[in-house]
FIBA-118009 format. One line per 10 residues: number of its first residue (from 1); for each residue z, y, x of N, C-alpha, C. Coordinates in steps of 0.05 Angstrom, whole numbers, always signed. Layout:
N
NUM> Z,Y,X,Z,Y,X,Z,Y,X ~ ... $
//
This chain:
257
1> -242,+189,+396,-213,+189,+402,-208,+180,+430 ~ -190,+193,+446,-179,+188,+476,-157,+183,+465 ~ -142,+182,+502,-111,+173,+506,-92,+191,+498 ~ -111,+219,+508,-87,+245,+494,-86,+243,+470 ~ -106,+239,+447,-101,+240,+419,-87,+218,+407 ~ -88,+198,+423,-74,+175,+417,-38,+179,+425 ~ -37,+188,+440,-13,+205,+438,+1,+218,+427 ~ -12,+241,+422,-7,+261,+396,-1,+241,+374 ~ -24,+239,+368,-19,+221,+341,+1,+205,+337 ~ +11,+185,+360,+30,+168,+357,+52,+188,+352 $
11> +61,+211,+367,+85,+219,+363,+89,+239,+342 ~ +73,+242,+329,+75,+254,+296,+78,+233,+284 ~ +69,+203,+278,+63,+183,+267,+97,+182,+274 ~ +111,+178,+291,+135,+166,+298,+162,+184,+292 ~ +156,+205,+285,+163,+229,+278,+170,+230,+250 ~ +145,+234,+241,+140,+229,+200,+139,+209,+182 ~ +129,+182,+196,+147,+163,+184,+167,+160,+170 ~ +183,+165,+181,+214,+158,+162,+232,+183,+148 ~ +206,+208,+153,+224,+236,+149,+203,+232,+111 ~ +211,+249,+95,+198,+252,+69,+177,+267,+73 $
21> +164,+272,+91,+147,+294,+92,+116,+288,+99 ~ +113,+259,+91,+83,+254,+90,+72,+248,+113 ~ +75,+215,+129,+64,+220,+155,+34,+216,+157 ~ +22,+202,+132,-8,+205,+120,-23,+240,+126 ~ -7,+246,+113,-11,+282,+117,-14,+296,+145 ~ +8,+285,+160,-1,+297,+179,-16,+291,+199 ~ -26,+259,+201,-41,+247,+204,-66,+262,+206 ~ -75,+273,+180,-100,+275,+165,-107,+307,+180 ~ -80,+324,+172,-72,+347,+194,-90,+349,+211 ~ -73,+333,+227,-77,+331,+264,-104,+322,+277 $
31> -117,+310,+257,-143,+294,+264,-153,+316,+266 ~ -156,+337,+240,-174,+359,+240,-173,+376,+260 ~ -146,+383,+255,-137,+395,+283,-162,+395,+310 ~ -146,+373,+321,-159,+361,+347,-183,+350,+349 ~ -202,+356,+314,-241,+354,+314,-230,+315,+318 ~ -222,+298,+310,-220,+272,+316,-241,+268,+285 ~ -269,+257,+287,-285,+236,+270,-265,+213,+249 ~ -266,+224,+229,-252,+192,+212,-273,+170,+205 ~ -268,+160,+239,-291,+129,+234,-264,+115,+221 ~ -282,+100,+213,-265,+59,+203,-245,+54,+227 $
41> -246,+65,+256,-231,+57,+273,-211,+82,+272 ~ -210,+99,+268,-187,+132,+266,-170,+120,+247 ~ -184,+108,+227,-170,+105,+198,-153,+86,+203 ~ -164,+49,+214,-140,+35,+225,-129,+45,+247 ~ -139,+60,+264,-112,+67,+275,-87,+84,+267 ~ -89,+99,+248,-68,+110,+229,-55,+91,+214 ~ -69,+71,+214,-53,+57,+201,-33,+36,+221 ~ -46,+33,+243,-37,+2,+262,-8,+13,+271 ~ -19,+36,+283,+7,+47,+297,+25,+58,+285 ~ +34,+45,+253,+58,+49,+237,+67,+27,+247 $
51> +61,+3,+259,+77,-12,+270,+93,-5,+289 ~ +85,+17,+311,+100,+14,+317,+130,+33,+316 ~ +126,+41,+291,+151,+58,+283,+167,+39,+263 ~ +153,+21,+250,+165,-4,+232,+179,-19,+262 ~ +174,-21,+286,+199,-46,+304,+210,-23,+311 ~ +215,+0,+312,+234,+13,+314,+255,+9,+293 ~ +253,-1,+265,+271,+5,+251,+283,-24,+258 ~ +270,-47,+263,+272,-70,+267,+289,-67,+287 ~ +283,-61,+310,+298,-55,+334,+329,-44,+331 ~ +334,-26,+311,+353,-10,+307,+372,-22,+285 $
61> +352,-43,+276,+375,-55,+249,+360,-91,+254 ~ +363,-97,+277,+362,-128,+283,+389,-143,+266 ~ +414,-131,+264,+445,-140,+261,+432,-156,+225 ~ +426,-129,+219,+434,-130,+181,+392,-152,+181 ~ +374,-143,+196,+361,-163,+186,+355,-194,+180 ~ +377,-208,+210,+375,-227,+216,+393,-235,+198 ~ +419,-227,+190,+448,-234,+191,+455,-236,+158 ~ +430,-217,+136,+440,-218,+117,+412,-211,+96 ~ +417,-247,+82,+400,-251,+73,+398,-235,+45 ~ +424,-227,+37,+423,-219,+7,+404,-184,+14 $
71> +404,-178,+37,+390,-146,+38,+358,-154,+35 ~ +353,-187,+55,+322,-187,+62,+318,-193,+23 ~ +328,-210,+4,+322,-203,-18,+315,-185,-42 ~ +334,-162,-28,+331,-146,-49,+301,-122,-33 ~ +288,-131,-10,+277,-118,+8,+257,-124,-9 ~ +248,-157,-13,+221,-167,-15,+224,-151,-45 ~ +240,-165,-59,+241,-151,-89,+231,-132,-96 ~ +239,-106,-90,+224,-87,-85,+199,-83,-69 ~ +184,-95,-46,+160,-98,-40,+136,-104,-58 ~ +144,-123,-78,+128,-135,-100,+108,-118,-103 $
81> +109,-96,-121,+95,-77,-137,+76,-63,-107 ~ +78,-53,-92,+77,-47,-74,+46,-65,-61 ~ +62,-86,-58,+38,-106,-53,+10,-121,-64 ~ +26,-121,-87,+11,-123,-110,-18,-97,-110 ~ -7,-73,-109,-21,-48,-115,-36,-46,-86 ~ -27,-51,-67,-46,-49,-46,-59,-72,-31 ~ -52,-93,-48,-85,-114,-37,-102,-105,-60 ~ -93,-97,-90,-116,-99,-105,-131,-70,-104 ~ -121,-51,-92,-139,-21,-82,-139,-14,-69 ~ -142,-37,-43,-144,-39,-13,-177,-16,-14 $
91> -195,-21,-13,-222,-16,-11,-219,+18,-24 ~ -213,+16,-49,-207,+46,-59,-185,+65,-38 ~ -164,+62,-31,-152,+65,-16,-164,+84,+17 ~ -168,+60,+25,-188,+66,+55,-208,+82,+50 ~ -229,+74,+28,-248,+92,+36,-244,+119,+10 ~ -231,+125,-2,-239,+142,-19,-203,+156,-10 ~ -183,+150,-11,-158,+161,-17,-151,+173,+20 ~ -153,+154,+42,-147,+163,+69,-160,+180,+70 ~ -145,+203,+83,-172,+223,+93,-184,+245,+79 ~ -184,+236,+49,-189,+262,+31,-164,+284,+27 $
101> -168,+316,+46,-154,+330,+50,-144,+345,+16 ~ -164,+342,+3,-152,+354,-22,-134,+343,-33 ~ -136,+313,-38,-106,+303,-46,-83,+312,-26 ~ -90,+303,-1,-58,+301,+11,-57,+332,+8 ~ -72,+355,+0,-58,+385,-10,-38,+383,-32 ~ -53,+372,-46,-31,+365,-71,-21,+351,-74 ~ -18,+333,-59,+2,+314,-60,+28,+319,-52 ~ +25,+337,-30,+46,+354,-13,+61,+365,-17 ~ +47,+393,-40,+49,+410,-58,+72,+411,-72 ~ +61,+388,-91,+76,+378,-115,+103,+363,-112 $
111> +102,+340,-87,+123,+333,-80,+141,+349,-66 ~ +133,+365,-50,+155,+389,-43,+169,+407,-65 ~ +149,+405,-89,+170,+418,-113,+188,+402,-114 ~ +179,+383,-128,+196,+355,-135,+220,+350,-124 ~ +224,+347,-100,+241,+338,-83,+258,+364,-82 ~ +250,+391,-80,+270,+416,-89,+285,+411,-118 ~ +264,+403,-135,+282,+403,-163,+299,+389,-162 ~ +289,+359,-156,+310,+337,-163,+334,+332,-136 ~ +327,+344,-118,+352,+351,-109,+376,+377,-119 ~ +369,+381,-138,+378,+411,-146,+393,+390,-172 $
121> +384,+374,-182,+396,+363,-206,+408,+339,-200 ~ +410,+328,-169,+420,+302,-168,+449,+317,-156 ~ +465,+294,-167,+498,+300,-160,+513,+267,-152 ~ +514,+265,-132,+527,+242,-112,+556,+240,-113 ~ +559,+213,-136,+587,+213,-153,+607,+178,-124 ~ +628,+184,-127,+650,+161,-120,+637,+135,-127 ~ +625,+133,-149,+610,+104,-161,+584,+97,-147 ~ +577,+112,-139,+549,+99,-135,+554,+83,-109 ~ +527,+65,-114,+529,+33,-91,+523,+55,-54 ~ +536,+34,-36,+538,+53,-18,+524,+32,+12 $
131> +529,-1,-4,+525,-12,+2,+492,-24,-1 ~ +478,-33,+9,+438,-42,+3,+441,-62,-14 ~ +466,-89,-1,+457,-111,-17,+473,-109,-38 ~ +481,-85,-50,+500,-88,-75,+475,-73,-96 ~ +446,-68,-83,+435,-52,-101,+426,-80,-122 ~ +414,-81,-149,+416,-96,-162,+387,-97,-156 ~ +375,-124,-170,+344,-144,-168,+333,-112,-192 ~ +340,-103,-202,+324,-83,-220,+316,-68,-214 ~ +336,-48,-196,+337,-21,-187,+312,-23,-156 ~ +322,-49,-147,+312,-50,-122,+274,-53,-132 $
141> +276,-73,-150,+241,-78,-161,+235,-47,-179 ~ +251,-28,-179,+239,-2,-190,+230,+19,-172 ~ +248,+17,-148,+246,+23,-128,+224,+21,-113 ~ +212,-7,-110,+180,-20,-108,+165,-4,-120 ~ +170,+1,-145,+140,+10,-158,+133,+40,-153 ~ +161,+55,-155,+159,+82,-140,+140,+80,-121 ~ +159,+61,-91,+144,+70,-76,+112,+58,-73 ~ +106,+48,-84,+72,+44,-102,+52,+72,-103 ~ +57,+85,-105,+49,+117,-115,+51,+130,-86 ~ +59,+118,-58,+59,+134,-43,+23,+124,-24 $
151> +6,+98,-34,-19,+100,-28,-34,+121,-33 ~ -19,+144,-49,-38,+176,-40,-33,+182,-22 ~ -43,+194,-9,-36,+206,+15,-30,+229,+7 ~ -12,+230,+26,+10,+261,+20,+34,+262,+4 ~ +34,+235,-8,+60,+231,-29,+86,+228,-10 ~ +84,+208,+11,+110,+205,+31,+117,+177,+17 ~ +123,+160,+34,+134,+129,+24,+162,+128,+22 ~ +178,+152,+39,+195,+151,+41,+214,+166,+29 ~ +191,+193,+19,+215,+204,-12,+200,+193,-42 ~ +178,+175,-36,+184,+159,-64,+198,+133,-63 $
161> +210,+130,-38,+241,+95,-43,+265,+117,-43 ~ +262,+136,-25,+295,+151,-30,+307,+163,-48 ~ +286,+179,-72,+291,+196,-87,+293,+178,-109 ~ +283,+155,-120,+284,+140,-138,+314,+131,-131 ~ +318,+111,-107,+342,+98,-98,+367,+120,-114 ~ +366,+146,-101,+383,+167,-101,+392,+159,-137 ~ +371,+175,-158,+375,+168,-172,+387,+148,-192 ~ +387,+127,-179,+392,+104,-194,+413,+81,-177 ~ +432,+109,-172,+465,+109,-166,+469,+90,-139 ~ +444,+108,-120,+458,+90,-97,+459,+119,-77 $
171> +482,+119,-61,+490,+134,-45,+469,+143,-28 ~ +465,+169,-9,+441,+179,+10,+440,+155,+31 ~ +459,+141,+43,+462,+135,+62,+444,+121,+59 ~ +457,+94,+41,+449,+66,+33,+415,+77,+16 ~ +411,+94,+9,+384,+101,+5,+364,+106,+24 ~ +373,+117,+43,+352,+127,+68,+350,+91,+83 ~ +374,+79,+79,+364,+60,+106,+352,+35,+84 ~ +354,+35,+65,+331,+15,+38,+307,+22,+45 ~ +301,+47,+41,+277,+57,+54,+267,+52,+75 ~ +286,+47,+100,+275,+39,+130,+262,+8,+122 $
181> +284,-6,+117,+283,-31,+116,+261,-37,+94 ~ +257,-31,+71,+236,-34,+59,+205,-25,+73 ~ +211,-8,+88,+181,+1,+101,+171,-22,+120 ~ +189,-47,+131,+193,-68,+143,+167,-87,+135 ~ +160,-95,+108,+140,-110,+101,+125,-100,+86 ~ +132,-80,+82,+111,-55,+68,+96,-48,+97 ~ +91,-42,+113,+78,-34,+135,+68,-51,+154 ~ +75,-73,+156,+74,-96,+163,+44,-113,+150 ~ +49,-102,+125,+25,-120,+108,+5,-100,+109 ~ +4,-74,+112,-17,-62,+108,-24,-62,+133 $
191> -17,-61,+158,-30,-63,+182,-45,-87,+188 ~ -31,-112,+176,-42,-142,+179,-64,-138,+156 ~ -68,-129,+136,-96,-130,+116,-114,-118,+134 ~ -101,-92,+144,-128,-68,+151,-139,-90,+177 ~ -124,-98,+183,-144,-116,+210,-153,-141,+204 ~ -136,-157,+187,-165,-178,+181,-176,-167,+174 ~ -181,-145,+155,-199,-132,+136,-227,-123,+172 ~ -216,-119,+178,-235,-105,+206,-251,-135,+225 ~ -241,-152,+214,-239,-172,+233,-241,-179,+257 ~ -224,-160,+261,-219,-156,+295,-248,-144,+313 $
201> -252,-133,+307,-271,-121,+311,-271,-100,+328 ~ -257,-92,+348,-250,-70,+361,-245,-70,+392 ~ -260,-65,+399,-274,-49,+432,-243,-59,+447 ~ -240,-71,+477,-228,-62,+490,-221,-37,+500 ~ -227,-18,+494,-215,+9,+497,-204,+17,+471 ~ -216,+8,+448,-200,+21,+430,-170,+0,+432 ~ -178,-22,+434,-144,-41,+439,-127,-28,+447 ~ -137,-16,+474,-119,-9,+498,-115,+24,+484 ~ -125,+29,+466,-118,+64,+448,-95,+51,+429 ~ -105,+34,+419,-77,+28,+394,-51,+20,+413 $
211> -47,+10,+427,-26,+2,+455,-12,+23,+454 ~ -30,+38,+468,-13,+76,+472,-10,+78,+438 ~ -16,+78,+423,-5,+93,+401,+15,+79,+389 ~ +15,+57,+390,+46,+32,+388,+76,+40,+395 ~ +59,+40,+432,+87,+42,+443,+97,+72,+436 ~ +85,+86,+436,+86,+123,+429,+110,+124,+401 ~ +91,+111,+381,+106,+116,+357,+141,+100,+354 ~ +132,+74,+367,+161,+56,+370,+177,+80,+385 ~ +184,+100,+407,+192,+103,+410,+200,+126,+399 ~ +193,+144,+387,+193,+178,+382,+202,+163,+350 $
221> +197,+147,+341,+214,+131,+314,+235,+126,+314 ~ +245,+111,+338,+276,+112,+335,+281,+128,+339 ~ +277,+153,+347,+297,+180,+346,+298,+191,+332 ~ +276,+189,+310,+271,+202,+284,+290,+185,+268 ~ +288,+168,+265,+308,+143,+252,+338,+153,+259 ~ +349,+153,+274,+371,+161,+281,+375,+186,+277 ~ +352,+206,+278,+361,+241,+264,+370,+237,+237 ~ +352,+223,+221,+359,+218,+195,+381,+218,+180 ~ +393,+199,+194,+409,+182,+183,+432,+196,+196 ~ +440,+215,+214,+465,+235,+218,+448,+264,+198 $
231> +424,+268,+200,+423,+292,+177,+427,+285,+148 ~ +423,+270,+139,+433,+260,+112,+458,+259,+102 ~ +469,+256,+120,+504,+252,+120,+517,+278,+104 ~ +512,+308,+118,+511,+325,+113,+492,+347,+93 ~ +468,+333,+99,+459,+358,+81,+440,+333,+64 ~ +419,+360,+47,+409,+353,+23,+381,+348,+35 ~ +363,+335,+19,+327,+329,+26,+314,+366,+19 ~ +329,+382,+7,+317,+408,+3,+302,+423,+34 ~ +303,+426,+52,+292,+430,+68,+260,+412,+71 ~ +272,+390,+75,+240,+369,+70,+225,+385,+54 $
241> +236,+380,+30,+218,+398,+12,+197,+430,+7 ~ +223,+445,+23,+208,+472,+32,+196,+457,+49 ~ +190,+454,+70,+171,+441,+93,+146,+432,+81 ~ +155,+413,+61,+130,+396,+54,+104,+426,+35 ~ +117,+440,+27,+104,+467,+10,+87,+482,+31 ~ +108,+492,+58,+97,+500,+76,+70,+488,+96 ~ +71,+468,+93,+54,+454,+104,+30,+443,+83 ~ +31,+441,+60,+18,+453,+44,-7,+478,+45 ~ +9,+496,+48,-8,+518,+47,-23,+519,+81 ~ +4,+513,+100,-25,+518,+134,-41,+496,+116 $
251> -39,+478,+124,-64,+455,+108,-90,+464,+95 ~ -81,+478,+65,-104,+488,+55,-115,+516,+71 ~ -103,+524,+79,-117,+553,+101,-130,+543,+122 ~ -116,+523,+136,-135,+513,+169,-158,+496,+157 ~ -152,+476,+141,-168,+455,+126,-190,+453,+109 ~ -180,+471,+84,-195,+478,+61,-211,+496,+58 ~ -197,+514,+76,-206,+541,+71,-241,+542,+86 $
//
């Protein structure tokens, strides 16, 4: 891996993050793409430089993190399951789940149905919570376990907290930014395992590669973060969805085939 791929990568990474469309995936994509080796060091770096699309959200919602404790509650609440499931299949994870292109095919696949159907059957009523910290300690710890299921790769972390949220009568808005903010110590802890897990172990040049892919993703994140959250307003996750199908199939044709 170089500076150019460290590039690339960051700005897909900063890009797909916070969109439903699997930034694992395209991750996995792009490596192939560009012939990049999945050493132990490709792999934490896919992972490190979600940080720096996690202080973008930080960056962009400093007000509501500092200011209001009832949201950081219902944040951790929902982290639980989450945490739980990825210190104890940390090892399964890394070496067997990152990286294997056949799941993130189907993972892709399936969730791009998914996310067509159940946007086809969800209907966004006057009642539902519009507000984060009005979501309840239940909804928010169900929300957790959803997004649990997104350690496949290819599932998306971010349409398994939104589409659940959606469901379980909280408005798009107040759904997409649960999601940001939950990705907060959800991403946070997997970057901090994968590196003690490494024990620091990594080359001054590769340092100075995760750097560029930090600052890369922090930035091309908040603009993705901010597309979001004016496209939601208006339209439906159904597009995600065709996308996530279409990308799907280049996948298994460039990839599989």
């Amino acid at each position: 891996m170089d500076y150019l791929h460290a590039i690339i990568l960051s700005i897909i990474e900063g890009i797909t993050e916070f969109l439903p469309i699997s930034s694992t995936g395209h991750m996995i994509l792009a490596s192939k793409l560009l012939n990049i080796v999945q050493t132990d060091f490709v792999k934490s770096f896919e992972i490190i430089i979600q940080l720096g699309a996690i202080f973008a959200v930080i960056f962009l919602y400093w007000k509501t993190i500092t200011k209001n404790l009832e949201v950081w509650k219902k944040i951790i609440t929902a982290f639980i399951p989450t945490a739980i499931i990825g210190f104890l299949l940390f090892k399964i994870i890394k070496n067997y789940l990152l990286g294997n292109s056949l799941i993130t095919v189907i993972a892709l696949l399936i969730g791009g149905i998914l996310l067509i159907i159940l946007e086809k059957i969800y209907k966004e009523n006057e009642h539902h919570i519009e507000n984060i910290e009005k979501i309840s300690y239940k909804n928010a710890f169900l929300v957790g376990v959803f997004q649990s299921i997104s350690v496949i790769p290819g599932v998306s972390r971010s349409a398994a907290t939104i589409i659940p949220a959606l469901f379980l009568g909280t408005k798009r808005k107040a759904a997409v930014e649960f999601s940001f903010l939950l990705a907060i110590p959800t991403m946070l802890a997997a970057s901090g395992l994968d590196i003690i897990k490494s024990n620091f172990s990594f080359t001054l040049f590769e340092y100075s590669i995760l750097v560029v892919g930090f600052i890369g993703s922090f930035l091309v994140a908040i603009l993705a973060v901010k597309f979001l959250i004016n496209f939601i307003k208006k339209h439906t996750l159904i597009p995600f969805g065709i996308y996530r199908i279409i990308l799907a199939i280049v996948f298994w044709l460039v990839v599989l085939k």
